[in-house]
N, C-alpha and C positions, 0 to 999 in steps of 0.2 A: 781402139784406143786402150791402153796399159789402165787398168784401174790399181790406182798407187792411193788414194785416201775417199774420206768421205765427199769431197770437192767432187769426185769423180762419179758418186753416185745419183748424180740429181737429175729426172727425169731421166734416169735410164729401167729400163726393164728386160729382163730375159728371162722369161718361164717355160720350159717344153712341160707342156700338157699332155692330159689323157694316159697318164700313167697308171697301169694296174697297180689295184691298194691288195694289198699279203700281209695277214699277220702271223708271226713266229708262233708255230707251235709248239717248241720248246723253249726255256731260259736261257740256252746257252747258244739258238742258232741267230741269233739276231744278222749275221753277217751274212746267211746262206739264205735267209728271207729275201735280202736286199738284193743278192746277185739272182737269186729267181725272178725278182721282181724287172730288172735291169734287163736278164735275157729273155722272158718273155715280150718285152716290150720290145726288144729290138729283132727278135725274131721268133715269138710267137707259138705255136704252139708245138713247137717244138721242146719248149719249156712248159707244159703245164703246170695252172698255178695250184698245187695239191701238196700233200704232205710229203708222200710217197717221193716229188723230183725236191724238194726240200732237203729234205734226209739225204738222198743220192749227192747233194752237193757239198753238204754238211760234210760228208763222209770225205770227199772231195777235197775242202779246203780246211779241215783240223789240224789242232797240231798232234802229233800222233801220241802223246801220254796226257793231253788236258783236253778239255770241252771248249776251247774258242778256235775262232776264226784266224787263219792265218792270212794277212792279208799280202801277201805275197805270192800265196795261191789261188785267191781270187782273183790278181792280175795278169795271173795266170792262164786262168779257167777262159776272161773272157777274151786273153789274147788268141787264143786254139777254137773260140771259136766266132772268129773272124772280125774283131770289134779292136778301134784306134784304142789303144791303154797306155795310160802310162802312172805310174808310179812316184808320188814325193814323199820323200824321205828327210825328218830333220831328227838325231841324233842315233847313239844313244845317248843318256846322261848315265854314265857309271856309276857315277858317283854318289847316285838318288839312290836311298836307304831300301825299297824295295828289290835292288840287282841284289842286296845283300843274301836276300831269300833264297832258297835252292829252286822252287816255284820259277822265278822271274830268272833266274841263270838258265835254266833248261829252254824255257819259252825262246828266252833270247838266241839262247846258240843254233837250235832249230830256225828263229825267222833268218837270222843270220848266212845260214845254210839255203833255205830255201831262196834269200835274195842273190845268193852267188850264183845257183843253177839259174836265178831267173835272167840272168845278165849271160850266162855261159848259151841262152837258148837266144839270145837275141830279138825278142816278139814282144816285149814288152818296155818304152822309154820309161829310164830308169833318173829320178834328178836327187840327187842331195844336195838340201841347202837350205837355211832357215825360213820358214814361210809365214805365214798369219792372214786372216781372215780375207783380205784383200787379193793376194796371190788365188784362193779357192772361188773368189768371185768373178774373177777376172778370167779363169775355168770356165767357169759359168756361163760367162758372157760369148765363150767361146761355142756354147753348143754343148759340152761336156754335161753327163750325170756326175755326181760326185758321192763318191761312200767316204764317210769320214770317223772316224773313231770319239767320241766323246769321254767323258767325264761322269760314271754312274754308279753311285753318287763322287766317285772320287779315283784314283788313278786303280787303284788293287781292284777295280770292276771297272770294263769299260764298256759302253753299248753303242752299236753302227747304226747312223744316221744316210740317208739318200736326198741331197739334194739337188734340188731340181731347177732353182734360178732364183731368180731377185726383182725385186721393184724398190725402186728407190732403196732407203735403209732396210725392207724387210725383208729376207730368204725365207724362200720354201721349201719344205723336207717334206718326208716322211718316215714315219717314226713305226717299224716295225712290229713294236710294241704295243701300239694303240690299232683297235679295229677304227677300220674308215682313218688311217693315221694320216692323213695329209695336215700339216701344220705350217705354219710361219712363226718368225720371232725375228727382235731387232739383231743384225749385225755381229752388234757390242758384244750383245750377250749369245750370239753363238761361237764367236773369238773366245769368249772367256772357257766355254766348255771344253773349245778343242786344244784348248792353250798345255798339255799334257806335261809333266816336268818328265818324264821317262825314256820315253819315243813319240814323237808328232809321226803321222804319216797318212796322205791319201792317197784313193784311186780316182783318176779321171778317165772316165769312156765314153765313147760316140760310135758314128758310125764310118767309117771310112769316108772319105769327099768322096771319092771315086766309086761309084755306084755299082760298075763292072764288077769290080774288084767284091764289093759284099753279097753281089751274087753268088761267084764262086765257092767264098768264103761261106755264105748261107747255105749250099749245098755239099759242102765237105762236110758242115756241121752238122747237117740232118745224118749223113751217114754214119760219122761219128758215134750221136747220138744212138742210134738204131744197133749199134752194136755193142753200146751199153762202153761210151769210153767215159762218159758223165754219169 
């Protein structure tokens, strides 16, 4: 069932458990936490959880002149290595006083760049189109992990959140920042975080329905892996 408002939340729940807790060894990897945290879970030790595959990820999904996570290379990362992704996307706002920056023009042209190859490789669904807290839920309910970009403290900082499902009004995260970060909060007030005036944008990943199909993918990965493409 489509979750369209909070009518739709009542007695429902969707939590996937037993996810490894990682905290960011640096300030600025919060995104490369999350996707270690993401592919060890779904494929194990092939991602161990240390600093050492951190940093190799880090290095992986940068933007290549600043210290954040490009997320269009994270949906990247776990498209190659064998995992359902797909990507939403709601603006840019131009017109927000930050594009003015030289800072937020560079960032931009770069994700911009990076979301055209991501569309020209065809491994990752791509949506544009206004979303809000319900559309991320309704992921949710779908099996999807979700990394979503936040509000830290305010647009010109921002830090990735992983979540991981819902009960009734409360979602579950995990907060890369905090050891042992497993948290919940209302709804409400995680709409208001990701509400971004700049660029909105998440990733949703799973595993494939088709169980075949993640073996193979699980085994191109290891070799991948082994020869240092991550």
């Amino acid at each position: 069932m489509k979750i369209k408002s909070e009518k739709d939340l009542k007695l429902k729940e969707y939590i996937i458990r037993n996810l490894p807790l990682y905290t960011q060894s640096e300030e600025a990897t919060c995104s490369a936490a999350i996707s270690l945290i993401v592919l060890n879970y779904y494929l194990g030790n092939i991602f161990p959880l240390d600093k050492k595959t951190e940093m190799r990820i880090f290095k992986k999904i940068r933007f290549k002149k600043y210290d954040y996570g490009n997320f269009c290379k994270v949906a990247c990362l776990f498209a190659n290595c064998g995992l359902d992704t797909k990507i939403v996307v709601c603006g840019p706002n131009l017109e927000h006083p930050l594009f003015r920056k030289i800072v937020f023009k560079e960032l931009l042209r770069e994700y911009q760049l990076s979301l055209k190859r991501l569309l020209k490789e065809n491994k990752v669904r791509f949506i544009n189109k206004k979303f809000d807290i319900f559309d991320i839920m309704h992921d949710l309910s779908e099996g999807y992990l979700i990394l979503v970009e936040i509000k830290y403290p305010d647009e010109e900082l921002t830090h990735t959140l992983l979540l991981r499902g819902f009960r009734g009004r409360k979602i579950y995260y995990i907060d890369p920042l905090i050891k042992n970060g497993g948290r919940n909060c209302y709804y409400k007030e995680l709409g208001n975080l990701i509400n971004l005036e700049t660029l909105k944008n998440y990733i949703a990943v799973r595993r494939f329905p088709k169980r075949e199909r993640s073996k193979r993918e699980v085994k191109r990965c290891r070799i991948r892996h082994s020869k240092g493409v991550f």
